[in-house]
C-alpha positions in Angstrom: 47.6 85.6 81.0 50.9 84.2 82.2 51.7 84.0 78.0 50.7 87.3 77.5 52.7 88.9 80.2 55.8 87.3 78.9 55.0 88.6 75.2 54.8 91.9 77.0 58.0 91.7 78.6 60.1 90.8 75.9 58.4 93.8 73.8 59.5 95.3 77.3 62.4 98.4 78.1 66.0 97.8 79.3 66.9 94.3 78.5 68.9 91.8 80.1 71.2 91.4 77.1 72.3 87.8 75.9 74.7 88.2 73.3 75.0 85.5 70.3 75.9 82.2 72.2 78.3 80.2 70.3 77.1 77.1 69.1 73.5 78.7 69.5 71.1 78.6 66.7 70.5 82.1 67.3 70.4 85.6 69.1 69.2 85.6 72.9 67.8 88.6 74.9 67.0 88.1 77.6 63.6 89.6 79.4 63.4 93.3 80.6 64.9 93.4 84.2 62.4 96.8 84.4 59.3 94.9 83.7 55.9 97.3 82.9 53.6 94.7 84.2 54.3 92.4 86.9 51.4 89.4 87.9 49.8 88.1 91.1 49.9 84.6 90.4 47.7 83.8 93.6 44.7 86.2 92.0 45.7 85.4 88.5 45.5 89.0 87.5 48.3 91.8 86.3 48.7 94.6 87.9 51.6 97.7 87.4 54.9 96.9 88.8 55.7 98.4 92.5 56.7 102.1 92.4 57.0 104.7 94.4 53.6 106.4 93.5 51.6 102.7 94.2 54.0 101.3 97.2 56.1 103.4 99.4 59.4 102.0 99.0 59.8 101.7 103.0 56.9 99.3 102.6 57.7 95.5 101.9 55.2 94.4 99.6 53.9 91.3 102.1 51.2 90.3 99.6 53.1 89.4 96.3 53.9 86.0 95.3 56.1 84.0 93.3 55.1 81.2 91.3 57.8 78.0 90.3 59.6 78.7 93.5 60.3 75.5 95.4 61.5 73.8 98.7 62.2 70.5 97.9 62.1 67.3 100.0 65.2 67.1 102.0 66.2 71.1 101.2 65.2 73.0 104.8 62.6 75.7 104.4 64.1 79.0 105.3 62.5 80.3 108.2 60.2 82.8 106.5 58.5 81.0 103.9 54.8 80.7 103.7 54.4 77.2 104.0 56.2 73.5 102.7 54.6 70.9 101.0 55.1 67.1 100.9 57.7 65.9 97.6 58.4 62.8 96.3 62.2 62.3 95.6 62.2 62.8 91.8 59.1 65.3 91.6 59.0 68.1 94.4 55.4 69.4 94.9 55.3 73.1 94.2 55.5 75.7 96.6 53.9 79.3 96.3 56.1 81.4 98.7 55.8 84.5 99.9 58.4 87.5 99.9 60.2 87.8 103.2 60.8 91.2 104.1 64.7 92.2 104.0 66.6 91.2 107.2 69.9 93.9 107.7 73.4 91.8 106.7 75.5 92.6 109.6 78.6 94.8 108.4 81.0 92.4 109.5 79.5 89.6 108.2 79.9 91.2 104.2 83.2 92.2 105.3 84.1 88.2 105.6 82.6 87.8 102.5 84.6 90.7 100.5 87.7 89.3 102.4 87.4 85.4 101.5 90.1 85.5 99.1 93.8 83.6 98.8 96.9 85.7 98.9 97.4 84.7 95.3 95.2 86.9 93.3 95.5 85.2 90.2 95.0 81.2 90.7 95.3 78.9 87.4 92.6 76.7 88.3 91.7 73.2 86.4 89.7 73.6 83.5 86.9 71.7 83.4 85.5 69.5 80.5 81.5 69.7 80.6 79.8 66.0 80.6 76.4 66.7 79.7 73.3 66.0 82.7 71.0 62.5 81.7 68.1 64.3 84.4 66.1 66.5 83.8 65.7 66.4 80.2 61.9 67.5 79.8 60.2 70.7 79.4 60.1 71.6 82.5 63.5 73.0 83.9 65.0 72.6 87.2 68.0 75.2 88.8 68.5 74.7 92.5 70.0 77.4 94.5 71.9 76.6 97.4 72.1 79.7 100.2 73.1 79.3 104.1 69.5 79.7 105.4 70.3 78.5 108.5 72.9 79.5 110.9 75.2 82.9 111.4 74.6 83.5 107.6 70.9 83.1 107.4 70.5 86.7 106.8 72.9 86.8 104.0 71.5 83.9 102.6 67.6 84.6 103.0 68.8 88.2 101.0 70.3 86.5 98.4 67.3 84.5 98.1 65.2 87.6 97.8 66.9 88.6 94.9 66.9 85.3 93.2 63.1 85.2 93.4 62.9 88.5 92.3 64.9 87.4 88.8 62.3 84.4 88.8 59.2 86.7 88.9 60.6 89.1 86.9 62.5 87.1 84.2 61.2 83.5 84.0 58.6 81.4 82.2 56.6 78.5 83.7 58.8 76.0 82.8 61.3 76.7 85.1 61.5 75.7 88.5 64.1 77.0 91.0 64.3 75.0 94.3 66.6 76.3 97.1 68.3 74.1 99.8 70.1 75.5 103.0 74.1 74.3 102.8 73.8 75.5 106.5 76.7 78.0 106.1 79.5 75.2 106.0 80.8 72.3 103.6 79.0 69.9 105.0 76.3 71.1 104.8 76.8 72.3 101.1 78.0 69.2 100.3 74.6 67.6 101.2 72.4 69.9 99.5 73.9 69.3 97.0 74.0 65.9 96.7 69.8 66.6 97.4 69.6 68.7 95.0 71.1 66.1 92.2 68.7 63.1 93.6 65.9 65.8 92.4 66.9 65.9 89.2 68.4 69.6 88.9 69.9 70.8 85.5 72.4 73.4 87.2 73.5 74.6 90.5 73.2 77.9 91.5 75.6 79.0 94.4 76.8 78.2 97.3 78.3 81.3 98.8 81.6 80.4 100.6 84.6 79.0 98.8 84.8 75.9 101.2 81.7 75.0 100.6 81.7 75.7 96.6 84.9 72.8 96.5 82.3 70.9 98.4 79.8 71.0 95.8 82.1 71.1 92.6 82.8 67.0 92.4 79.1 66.3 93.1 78.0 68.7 90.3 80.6 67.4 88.5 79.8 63.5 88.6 76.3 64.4 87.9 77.1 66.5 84.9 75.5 69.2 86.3 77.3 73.2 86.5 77.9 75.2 89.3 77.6 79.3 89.6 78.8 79.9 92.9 78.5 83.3 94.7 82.2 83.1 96.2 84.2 86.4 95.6 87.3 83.8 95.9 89.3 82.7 92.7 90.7 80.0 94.2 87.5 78.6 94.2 86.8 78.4 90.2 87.2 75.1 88.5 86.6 72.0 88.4 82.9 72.4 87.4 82.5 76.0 89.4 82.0 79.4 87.9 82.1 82.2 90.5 80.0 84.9 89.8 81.1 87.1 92.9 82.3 90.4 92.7 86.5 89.2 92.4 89.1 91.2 94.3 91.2 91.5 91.7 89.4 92.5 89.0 88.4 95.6 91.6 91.9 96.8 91.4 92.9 96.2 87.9 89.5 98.8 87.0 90.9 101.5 89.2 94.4 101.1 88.4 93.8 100.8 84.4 91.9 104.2 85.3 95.0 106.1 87.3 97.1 105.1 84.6 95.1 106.6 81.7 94.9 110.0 83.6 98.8 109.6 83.6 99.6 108.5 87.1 102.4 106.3 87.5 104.3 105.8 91.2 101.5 104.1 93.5 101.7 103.0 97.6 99.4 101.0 99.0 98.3 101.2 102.9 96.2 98.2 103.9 95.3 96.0 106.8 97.4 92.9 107.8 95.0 90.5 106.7 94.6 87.8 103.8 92.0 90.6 102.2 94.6 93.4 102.9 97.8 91.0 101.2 95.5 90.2 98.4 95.2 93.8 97.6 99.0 94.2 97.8 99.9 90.9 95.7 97.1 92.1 92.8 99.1 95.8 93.4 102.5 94.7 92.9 101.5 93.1 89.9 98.7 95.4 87.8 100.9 98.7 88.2 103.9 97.4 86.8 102.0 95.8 84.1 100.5 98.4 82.9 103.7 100.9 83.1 103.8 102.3 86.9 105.6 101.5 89.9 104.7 100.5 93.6 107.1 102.9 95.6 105.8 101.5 98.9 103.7 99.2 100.6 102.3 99.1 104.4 100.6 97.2 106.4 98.4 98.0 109.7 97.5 96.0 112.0 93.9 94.9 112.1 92.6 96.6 115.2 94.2 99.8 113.9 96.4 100.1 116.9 99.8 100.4 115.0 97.8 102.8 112.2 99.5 106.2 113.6 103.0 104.8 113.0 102.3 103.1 109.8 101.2 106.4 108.2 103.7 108.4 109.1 106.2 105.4 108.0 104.3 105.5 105.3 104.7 109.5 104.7 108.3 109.3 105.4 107.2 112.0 107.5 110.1 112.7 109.8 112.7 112.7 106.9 110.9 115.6 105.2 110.3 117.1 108.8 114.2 117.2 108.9 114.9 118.4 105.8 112.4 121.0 106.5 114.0 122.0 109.7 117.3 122.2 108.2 116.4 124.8 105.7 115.0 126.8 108.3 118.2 126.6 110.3 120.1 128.0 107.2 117.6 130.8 106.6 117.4 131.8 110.3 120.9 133.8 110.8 120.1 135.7 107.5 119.3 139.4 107.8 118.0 140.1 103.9 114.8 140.5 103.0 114.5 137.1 100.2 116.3 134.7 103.3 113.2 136.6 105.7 110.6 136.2 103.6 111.7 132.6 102.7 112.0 131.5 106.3 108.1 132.9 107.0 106.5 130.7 104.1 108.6 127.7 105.8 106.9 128.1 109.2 103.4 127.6 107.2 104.4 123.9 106.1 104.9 121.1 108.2 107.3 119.2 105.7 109.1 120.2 102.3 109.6 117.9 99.6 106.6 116.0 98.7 105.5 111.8 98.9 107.3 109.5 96.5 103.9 108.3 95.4 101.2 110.1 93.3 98.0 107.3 94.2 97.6 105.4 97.4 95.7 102.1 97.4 94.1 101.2 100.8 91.6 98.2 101.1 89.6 99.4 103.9 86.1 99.6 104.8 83.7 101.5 107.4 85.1 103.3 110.7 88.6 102.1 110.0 88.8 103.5 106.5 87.8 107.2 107.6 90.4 107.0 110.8 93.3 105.8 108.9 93.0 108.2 105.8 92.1 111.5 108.0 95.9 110.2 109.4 97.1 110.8 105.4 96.4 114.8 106.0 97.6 115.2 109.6 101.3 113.4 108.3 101.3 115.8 105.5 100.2 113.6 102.5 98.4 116.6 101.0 94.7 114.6 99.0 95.1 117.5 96.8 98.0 115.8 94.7 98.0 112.6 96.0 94.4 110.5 94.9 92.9 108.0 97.1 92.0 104.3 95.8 90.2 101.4 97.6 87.7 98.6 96.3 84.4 98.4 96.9 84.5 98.3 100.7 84.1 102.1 99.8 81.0 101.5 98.4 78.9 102.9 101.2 76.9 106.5 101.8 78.1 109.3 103.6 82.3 108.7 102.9 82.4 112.4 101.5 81.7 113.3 105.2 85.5 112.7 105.6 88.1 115.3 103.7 90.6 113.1 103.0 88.6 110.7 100.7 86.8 113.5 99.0 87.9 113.0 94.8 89.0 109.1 96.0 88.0 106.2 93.7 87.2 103.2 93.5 85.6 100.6 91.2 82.0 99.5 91.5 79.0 98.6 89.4 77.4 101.5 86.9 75.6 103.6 88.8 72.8 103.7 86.5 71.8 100.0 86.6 73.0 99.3 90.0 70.6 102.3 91.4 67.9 100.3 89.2 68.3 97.4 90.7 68.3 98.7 94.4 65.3 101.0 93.7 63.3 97.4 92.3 64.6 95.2 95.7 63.6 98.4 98.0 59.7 98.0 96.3 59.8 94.6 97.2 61.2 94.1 100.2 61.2 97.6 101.7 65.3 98.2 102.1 68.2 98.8 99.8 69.8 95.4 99.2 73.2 94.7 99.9 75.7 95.1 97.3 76.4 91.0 97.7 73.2 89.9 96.4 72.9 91.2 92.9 74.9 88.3 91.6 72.0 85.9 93.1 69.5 88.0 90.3 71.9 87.5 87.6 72.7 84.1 88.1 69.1 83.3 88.5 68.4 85.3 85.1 70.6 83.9 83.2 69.4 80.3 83.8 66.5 81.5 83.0 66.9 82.8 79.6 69.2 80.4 78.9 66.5 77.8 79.7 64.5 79.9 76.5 66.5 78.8 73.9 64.3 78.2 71.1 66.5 74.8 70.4 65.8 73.4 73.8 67.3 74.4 77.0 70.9 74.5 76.9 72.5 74.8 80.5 76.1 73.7 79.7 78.9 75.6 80.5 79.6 75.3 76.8 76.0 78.0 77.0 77.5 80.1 80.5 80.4 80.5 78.3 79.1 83.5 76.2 82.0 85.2 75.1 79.7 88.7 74.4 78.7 88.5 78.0 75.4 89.2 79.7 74.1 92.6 80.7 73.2 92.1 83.9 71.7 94.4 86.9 74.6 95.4 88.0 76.5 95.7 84.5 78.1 93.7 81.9 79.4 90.4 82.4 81.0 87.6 81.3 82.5 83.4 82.5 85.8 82.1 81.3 86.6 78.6 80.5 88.8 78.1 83.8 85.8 79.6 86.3 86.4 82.9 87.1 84.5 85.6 85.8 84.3 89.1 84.4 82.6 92.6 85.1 82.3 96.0 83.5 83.4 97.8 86.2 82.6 101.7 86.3 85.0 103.8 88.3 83.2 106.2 91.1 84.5 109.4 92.9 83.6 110.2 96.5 82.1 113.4 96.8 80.4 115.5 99.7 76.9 114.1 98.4 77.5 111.0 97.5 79.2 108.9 94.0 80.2 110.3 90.4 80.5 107.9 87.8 84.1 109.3 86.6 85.2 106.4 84.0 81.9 104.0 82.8 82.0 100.0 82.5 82.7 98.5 79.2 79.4 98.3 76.9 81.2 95.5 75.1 84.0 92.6 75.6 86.3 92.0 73.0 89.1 89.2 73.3 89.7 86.5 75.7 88.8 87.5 79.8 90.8 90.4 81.4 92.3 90.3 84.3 95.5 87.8 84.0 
């Protein structure tokens, strides 16, 4: 049956596309993400795939399992798995886990996340040289995944784990076995699953999260031979043996400027907080707009707790100058007696300035409550969001902004709509809530190993085998690794409206040339 399914899915809808790998004896394509049949491996029978006609999508499907999926010897359980057998050092016993329901990420918990990054957004990391694994060298492949299961991250962790195992149900074949071990949330931690995770004779590492613990884990991996796709979002922490996989900063920017610029904007300001996510912003500002033919004209900073934002924007306005010029024409109109001189001075006491901003975009890296305060400030100092468009990143990328005026027609970049809406409808059937937007890269990761562990030559999980210069469509859009660890996405660019996003510029269907973004 399991055979048959998996005939079924590659004859399936919407593939995960692997393009040519080099070095590859042939074409990949990996399974349908969208599968039209999805098994019970407990009852051994198929049954349709969770919809909204057979499972309300506020409904966590409790009863589904996943086959292959492991907690090894040594690797914590995470708190809601179904049970935990016995392993021996070199051959883990298998585990059939259930699905968890979702657990909520706290807000500022994912905002720590999106803001891990240097102040330099464009590191030159080591390149690393792959040495290729002695273990696990049978049929049977084995990818840990290392997640912060325990701790003040747990939830983030046991979500990211959710979506892994959903890209193990969904994409895998019995041959591969993904075993997960809790880094704890810190290096240590990290640094000893790791190590775990080597004595079991893994074939590559999947994760961890934070960029502290991901140089942790990079020598391990490294002396064993062994890759590592981490989730950081930081580029500092690519290289030396670690691909991140994360949604990079940078990258963010570069989409939405590349996209000002093409509808012929060229003098940009950027407004953001006083924080290593906020100067990140600034640094990848200061160097995407003049590279690609604009100017900065002015950059601000706010303090974190906003208290400072009321003087910032006005500073930021240059609000009192054109206040002043304002009153001085009015001064010169009002001892006039003709009609033109009266009927000039009556339009100026409609406007709170004259002259307009020396900037036609304004960046601001801002997220939640503090985002809608500090751009309703842009319309009370007379930044008009008529003429003057609002960017951010994809701390935007959350419902009901268009309920604010001022960031109505903003933009920012984020995943496709299509396939990201695709993805969240499929983790909502599963697990009865949207996912967060940090989790997807734990699917795709997970996928990838898993098709790459297809490969009708034998499974190849080298970096020489990551490093597909085509990409890999994944759920939330194309995607590609580089040679020195970072990565790249197919950004789309979104506008805010009243109801919601419009797609206004789409991601890349293709990659051509060496990895954006430099």
């Amino acid at each position: 049956m399991r055979h048959e399914l998996g005939y079924r899915f590659w004859k399936g809808v919407a593939p995960f596309v692997l393009a040519c790998v080099v070095g590859l004896s042939a074409c990949q394509t990996l399974i349908p993400l969208t599968p039209t049949v999805s098994q019970n491996p407990k009852q051994g029978e198929s049954t349709s795939t969770p919809n909204a006609q057979t499972q309300p999508a506020n409904q966590p499907i409790r009863s589904k399992t996943f086959p292959r999926y492991r907690i090894p010897e040594g690797a914590q359980s995470h708190p809601q798995s179904a049970q935990t057998q016995s392993a021996q050092t070199q051959t883990p016993t298998e585990e059939v886990a259930s699905l968890p329901p979702e657990t909520p990420i706290p807000p500022e918990m994912e905002a720590e996340i999106q803001a891990e990054l240097q102040s330099e957004p464009f590191p030159q990391p080591e390149t690393y040289t792959y040495q290729p694994s002695t273990v696990g060298t049978g049929e049977t492949v084995r990818v840990a995944i290392l997640l912060p299961l325990s701790g003040p991250s747990a939830a983030i962790g046991q979500s990211m784990l959710n979506a892994a195992q959903m890209a193990l149900f969904e994409v895998a074949d019995n041959s591969f076995i993904l075993q997960s071990y809790d880094t704890k949330g810190t290096p240590e931690g990290a640094a000893q699953a790791a190590s775990t995770a080597v004595s079991h004779g893994v074939q590559l590492i999947l994760g961890p999260l934070f960029s502290q613990s991901v140089k942790a884990v990079a020598p391990i991996a490294r002396d064993a031979g062994i890759g590592v796709v981490a989730f950081s979002t930081d580029p500092g922490a690519a290289g030396d043996g670690a691909f991140v996989i994360g949604f990079l900063l940078h990258q963010q920017v570069l989409r939405v400027v590349q996209h000002a610029r093409e509808t012929g904007m060229e003098r940009f300001a950027v407004l953001a907080p006083d924080t290593v996510y906020g100067h990140a912003v600034a640094d990848t500002m200061n160097w995407a707009v003049p590279n690609s033919g604009g100017v900065v004209t002015q950059v601000e900073f706010y303090k974190p707790d906003g208290s400072d934002e009321n003087d910032v924007v006005r500073r930021l306005s240059d609000f009192d100058r054109r206040k002043h010029a304002l009153d001085v024409q009015k001064k010169a109109l009002a001892g006039k007696t003709d009609p033109a001189s009266k009927k000039a001075l009556k339009s100026l006491e409609k406007i709170d300035t004259t002259e307009g901003v020396t900037f036609q975009a304004v960046m601001l890296p801002e997220g939640g409550g503090r985002l809608r305060a500090v751009s309703a400030l842009l319309p009370f100092y007379d930044v008009d969001p008529a003429k003057v468009k609002l960017m951010g990143t994809m701390l935007w990328n959350e419902p009901g902004l268009g309920s604010e005026p001022a960031l109505v027609g903003g933009w920012f970049a984020a995943p496709p709509l299509a396939v990201n809406e695709d993805f969240e409808t499929r983790y909502a059937q599963w697990f009865g809530a949207k996912p967060q937007r940090i989790v997807s890269p734990a699917y795709d990761a997970v996928a990838m190993a898993a098709v790459l562990a297809r490969n009708p030559d034998g499974p190849d999980l080298s970096p020489r085998a990551l490093l597909n210069p085509s990409g890999f469509a994944g759920v939330n859009g194309l995607f590609r690794l580089s040679a020195d660890g970072l990565s790249e996405r197919g950004l789309a660019v979104l506008e805010i409206t009243k109801k919601g996003f419009q797609e206004v510029a789409p991601g890349v269907s293709s990659f051509s040339g060496d990895l954006a973004g430099r």
